[in-house]
C-alpha positions in Angstrom: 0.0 0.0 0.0 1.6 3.5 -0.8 0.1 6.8 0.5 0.6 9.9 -1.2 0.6 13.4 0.8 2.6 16.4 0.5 4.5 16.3 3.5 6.1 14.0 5.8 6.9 14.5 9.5 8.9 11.9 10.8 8.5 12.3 15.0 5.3 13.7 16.9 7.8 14.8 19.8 6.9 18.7 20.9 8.9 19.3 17.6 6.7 17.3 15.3 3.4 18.2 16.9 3.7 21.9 16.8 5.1 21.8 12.8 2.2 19.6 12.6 0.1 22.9 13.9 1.2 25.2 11.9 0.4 23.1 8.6 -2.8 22.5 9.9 -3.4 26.5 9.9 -1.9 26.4 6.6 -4.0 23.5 5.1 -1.3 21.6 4.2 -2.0 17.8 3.1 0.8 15.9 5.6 1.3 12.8 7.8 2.8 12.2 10.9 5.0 9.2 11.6 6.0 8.6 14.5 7.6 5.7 16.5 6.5 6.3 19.9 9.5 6.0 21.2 9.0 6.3 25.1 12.4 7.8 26.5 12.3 11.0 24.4 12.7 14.3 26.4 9.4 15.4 25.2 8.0 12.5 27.0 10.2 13.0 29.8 10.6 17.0 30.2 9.2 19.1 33.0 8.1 21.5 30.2 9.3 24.2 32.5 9.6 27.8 31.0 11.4 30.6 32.4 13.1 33.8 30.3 15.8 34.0 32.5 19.2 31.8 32.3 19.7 32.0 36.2 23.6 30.6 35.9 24.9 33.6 34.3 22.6 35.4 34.9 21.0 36.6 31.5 17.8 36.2 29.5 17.5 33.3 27.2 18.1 33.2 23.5 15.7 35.5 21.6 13.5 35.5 24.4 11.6 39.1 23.3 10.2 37.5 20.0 9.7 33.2 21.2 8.6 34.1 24.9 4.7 36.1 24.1 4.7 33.9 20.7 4.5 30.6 22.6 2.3 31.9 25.3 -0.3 32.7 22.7 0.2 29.7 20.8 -0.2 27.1 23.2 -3.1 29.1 24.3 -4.6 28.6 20.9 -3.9 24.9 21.4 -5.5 24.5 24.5 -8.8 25.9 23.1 -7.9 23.8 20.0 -7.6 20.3 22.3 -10.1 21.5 24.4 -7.5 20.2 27.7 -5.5 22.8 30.1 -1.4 22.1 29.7 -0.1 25.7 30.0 0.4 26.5 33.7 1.6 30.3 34.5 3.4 30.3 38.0 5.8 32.7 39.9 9.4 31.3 39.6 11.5 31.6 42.5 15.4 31.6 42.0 17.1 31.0 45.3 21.4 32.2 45.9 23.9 30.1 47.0 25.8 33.3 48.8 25.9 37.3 48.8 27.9 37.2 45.6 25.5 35.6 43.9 22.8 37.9 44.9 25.3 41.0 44.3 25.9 39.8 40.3 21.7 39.3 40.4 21.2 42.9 41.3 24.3 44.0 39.4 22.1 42.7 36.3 18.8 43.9 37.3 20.5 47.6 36.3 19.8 46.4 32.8 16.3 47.7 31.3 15.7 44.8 29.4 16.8 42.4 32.5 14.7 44.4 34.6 11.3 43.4 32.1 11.2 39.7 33.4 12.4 39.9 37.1 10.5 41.6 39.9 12.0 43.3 42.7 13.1 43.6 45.3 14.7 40.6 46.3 11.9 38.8 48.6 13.2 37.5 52.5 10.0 36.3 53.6 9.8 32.3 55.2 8.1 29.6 53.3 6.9 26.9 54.9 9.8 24.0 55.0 12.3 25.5 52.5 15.9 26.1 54.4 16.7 29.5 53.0 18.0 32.4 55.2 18.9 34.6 52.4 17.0 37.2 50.4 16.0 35.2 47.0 14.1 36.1 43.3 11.4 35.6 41.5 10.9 35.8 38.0 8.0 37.0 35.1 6.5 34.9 32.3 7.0 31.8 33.9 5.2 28.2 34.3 5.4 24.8 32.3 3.7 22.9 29.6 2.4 19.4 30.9 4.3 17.6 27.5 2.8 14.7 28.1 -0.6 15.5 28.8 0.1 17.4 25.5 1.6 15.2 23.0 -1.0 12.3 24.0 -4.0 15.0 23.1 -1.9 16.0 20.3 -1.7 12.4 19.1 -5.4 11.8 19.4 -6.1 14.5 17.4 -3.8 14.0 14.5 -5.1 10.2 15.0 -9.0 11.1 14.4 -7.9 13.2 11.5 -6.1 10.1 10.0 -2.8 12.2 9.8 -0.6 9.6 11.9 0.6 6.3 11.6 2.5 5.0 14.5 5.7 2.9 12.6 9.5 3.5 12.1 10.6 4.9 9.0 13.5 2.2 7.6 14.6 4.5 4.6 14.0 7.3 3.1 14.5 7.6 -0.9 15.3 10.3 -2.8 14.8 11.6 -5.9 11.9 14.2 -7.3 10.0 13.0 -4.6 10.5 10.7 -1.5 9.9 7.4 -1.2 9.8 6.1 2.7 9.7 2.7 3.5 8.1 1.9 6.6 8.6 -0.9 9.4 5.4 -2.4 9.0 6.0 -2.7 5.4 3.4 0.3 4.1 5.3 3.3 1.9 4.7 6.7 1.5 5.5 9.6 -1.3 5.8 12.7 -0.8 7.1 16.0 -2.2 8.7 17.3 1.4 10.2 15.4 4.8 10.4 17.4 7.8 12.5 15.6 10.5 11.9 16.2 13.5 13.4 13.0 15.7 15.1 14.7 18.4 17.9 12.7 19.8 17.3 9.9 17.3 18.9 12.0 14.8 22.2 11.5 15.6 22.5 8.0 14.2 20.6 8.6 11.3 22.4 9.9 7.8 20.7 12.4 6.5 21.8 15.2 9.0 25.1 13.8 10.1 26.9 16.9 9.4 24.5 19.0 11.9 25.8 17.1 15.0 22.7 16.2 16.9 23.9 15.8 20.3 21.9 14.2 23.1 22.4 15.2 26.9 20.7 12.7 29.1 18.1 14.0 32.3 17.2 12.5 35.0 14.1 14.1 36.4 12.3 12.7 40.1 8.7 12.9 41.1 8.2 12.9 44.5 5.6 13.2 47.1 5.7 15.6 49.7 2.4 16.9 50.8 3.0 18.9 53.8 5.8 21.6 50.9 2.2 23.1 50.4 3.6 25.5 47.5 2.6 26.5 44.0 5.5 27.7 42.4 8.8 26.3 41.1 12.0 26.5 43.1 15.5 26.6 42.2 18.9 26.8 43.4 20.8 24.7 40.7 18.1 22.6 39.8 14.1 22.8 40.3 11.1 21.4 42.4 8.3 21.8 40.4 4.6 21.4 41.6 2.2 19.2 39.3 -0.4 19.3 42.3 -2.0 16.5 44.3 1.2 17.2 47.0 3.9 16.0 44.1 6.1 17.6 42.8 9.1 17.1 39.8 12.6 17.7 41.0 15.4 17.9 38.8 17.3 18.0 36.4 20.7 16.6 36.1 23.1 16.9 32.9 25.1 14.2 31.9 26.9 14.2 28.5 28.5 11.1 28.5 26.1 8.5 29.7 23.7 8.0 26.2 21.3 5.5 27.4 17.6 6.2 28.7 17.8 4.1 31.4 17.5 5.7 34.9 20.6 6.3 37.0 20.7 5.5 40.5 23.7 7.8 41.2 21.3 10.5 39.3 18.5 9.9 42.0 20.9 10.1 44.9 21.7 13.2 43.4 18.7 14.8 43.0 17.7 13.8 46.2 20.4 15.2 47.5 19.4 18.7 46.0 15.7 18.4 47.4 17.1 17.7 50.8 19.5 20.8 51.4 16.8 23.2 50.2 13.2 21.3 51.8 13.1 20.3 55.0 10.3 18.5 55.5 9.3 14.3 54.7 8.9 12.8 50.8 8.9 9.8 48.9 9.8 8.8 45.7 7.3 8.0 43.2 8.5 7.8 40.2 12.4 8.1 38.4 12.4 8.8 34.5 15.7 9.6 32.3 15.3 11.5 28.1 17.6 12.6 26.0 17.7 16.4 25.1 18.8 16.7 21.2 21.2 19.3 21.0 23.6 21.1 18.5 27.3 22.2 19.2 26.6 25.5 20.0 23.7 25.2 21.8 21.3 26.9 19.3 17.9 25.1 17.4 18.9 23.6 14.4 16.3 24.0 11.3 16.4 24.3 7.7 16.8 22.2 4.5 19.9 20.0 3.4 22.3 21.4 1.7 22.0 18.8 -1.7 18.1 17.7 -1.0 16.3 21.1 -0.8 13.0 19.2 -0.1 14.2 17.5 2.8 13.9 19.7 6.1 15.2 19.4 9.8 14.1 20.5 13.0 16.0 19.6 16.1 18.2 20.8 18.8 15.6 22.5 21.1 17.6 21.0 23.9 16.4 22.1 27.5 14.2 25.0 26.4 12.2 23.4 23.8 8.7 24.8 25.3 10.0 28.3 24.8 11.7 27.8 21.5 9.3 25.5 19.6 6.2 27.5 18.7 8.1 30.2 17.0 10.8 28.4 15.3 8.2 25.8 14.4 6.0 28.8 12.9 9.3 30.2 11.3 9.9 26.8 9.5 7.2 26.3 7.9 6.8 30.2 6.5 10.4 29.4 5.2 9.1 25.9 3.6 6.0 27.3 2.0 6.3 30.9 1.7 9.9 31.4 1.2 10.4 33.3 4.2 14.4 33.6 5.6 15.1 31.5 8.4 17.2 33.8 11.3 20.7 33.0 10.9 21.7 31.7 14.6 19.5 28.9 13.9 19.7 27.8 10.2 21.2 24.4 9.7 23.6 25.6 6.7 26.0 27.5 10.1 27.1 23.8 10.3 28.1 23.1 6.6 31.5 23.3 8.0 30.7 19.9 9.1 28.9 18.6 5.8 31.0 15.4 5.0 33.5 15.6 7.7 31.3 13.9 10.7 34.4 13.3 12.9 34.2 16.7 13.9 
C-alpha cells in the first residue's frame, strides 16, 4: 500500500506536533510518523519555561520574540484540544551566597533584565524551604504538561487520520521521497520534515549537523505537607504538578547516552531536594530522556544542503517549550512561503561539518 501526501513528518515529539500545527493552519495535506519512542525528552521533560538563564545570569536566547509567541500559541492549542497544559506560575530563583545575589542585582540595572524579574529581592519564610537569604522571582514563567500534551496532540492527529504510528526504515530520494516503513506500508511525498530529536544522531541524512543528546534524570516525589505553588530553584528545580507532588530535577550528563534511569542521578537529586526542603517525601517515580542538542547550543532547522526538499528541525535541547512554537511557525513560512530562516539557527552555520562527521 503507498500513501501519497505532500508532506512527511517523521516524529510527533513537541517538535513534530507543533510543525504539525502550523500546517494545519496552513492547510497543508501531511502525515505524521511517529515511532512512539518512550524515553524522548518530550515525554520525559518538566516542560518548564522561564526567560531568565539563572547561571549567568541573562535572559534566554531570543526571548523578546519566542517568549509572548509561545504563550499565545499554546493558548490557541489549549482551546484547540479543548485540555489545560499551560500552567503560568511565579518562579523563585534561590542564591547560593551574597555574591551571587550581588551579580543578580548587578544585572537587574539592565532595562531589558529588569522586564522579566520583579523586585526587590523577597526575604519572607516559606513553609519548610531552608533559605536564610534574600531570594528572586521571576516574570513569564510556568510549564507545559508535555505529556498530557503530546498524548491529546496524538489523538487529534489520529481522528484526523494524519498519523501512523511505525518506524521509518529509509528514506529515498529523488523528485519525490519514497519512505519505507517498518510495518512494510510506503509513502511519497514532495517534502520530509525531521523532527526525531535525539534519534537523529545515528541517522544519515543530517550527520553533518551534529545532533547531540544530553541525558536528564528528572524525580517525582511526594511531599504533601511543601504546600507550594510555584517552582524552586537553586541549581536545579522542584516543580509542583499538584496532588502534593512535585518534579525535581534535572541533572546533565553528557557522557552517559542511554535512557535508562541512573541511581547515582537519583541520589543526586535527592540530594538537592534535601539541602533546600526540610520536610518528609517519597519517591514515586524516576524517568531519564535525552535532550537533542547542537554544538553551539542553538535550534537547528532548515533544509539540506544537496536535498532542498528534505527539512530538519532539532536541537531545542532544554528549552524546547520556549523555543518550539516560534521556530516551528518560522519553519514552515520558510518551507511554504519562502520566508528567511534567522541565521543563529539555520542548519547551513554547520556546513562546516557537511562530509567531515568526525568533527
Amino acid at each position: 500500500m503507498n500513501t501519497v501526501v505532500n508532506t512527511v513528518i517523521v516524529g510527533q515529539g513537541i517538535s513534530g506536533s507543533l510543525l504539525a500545527f502550523e500546517l494545519i493552519e496552513k492547510n497543508i495535506d501531511f502525515l505524521i510518523i511517529d515511532n512512539h519512542h518512550l524515553h524522548s525528552s518530550s515525554k520525559v521533560a518538566a516542560g518548564l519555561y522561564n526567560p531568565v538563564v539563572f547561571r549567568k545570569p541573562t535572559l534566554g536566547f531570543n526571548v523578546d520574540n519566542v517568549l509572548p509567541f509561545a504563550l499565545e500559541k499554546y493558548g490557541q492549542l489549549e482551546r484547540k484540544l479543548n485540555v489545560k497544559f499551560l500552567h503560568q506560575r511565579p518562579y523563585l530563583k534561590f542564591f547560593e551566597n551574597f555574591k551571587t545575589i550581588n551579580d543578580w542585582e548587578a544585572k537587574a540595572g539592565d532595562p531589558k533584565f529588569n522586564d522579566y524579574i520583579n523586585l526587590p529581592l523577597l526575604k519572607h519564610q516559606i513553609n519548610g524551604v531552608k533559605n536564610d537569604l534574600p531570594f528572586a522571582q521571576t516574570k513569564f514563567t510556568g510549564n507545559v504538561d508535555l505529556p498530557l500534551f503530546l498524548k491529546n496532540a496524538r489523538s487529534y492527529f489520529s481522528k484526523m487520520g494524519a498519523l501512523v504510528a511505525s518506524k521509518v526504515e529509509e528514506i529515498s530520494k529523488g523528485s519525490d521521497f519514497k519512505l519505507v516503513l517498518e510495518n512494510g506500508k510506503e509513502v511519497t511525498c514532495e517534502k520530509v520534515i525531521l523532527a526525531r530529536g535525539y534519534q537523529e544522531k545515528d541517522e544519515p541524512e543530517f550527520s553533518f549537523a551534529t545532533v547531540g543528546a544530553t541525558k536528564g534524570d528528572i524525580l517525582t516525589i511526594s511531599c504533601p505537607d511543601l504546600n507550594c505553588d510555584f517552582t524552586l530553584s537553586k541549581g536545579f528545580f522542584i516543580m509542583p504538578i499538584g496532588g502534593g507532588l512535585y518534579k525535581v530535577g534535572a541533572t546533565y550528563d553528557w557522557e552517559d547516552k542511554t535512557d535508562n534511569p541512573s541511581e547515582s542521578a537519583k541520589q543526586e537529586l535527592q540530594k538537592r531536594f534535601e539541602s533546600l526542603v526540610s520536610l518528609p517525601y517519597t519517591v514515586v517515580n524516576h524517568e531519564a530522556g535525552l535532550r537533542p542538542g547542537a554544538k553551539d547550543r542553538r535550534p537547528l532547522l532548515g533544509s539540506h544542503p544537496e536535498h532542498k526538499n528534505l527539512f530538519l528541525f532539532n536541537g531545542l535541547g532544554s528549552k524546547g517549550v520556549l523555543l518550539g512554537p516560534y521556530y516551528a511557525n518560522q519553519l514552515v513560512e520558510h518551507i511554504f512561503e519562502g520566508k528567511i530562516l534567522d541565521e543563529e539557527v539555520n542548519v547551513e552555520r554547520m556546513k562546516k561539518y557537511y562530509g567531515n562527521t568526525e568533527d
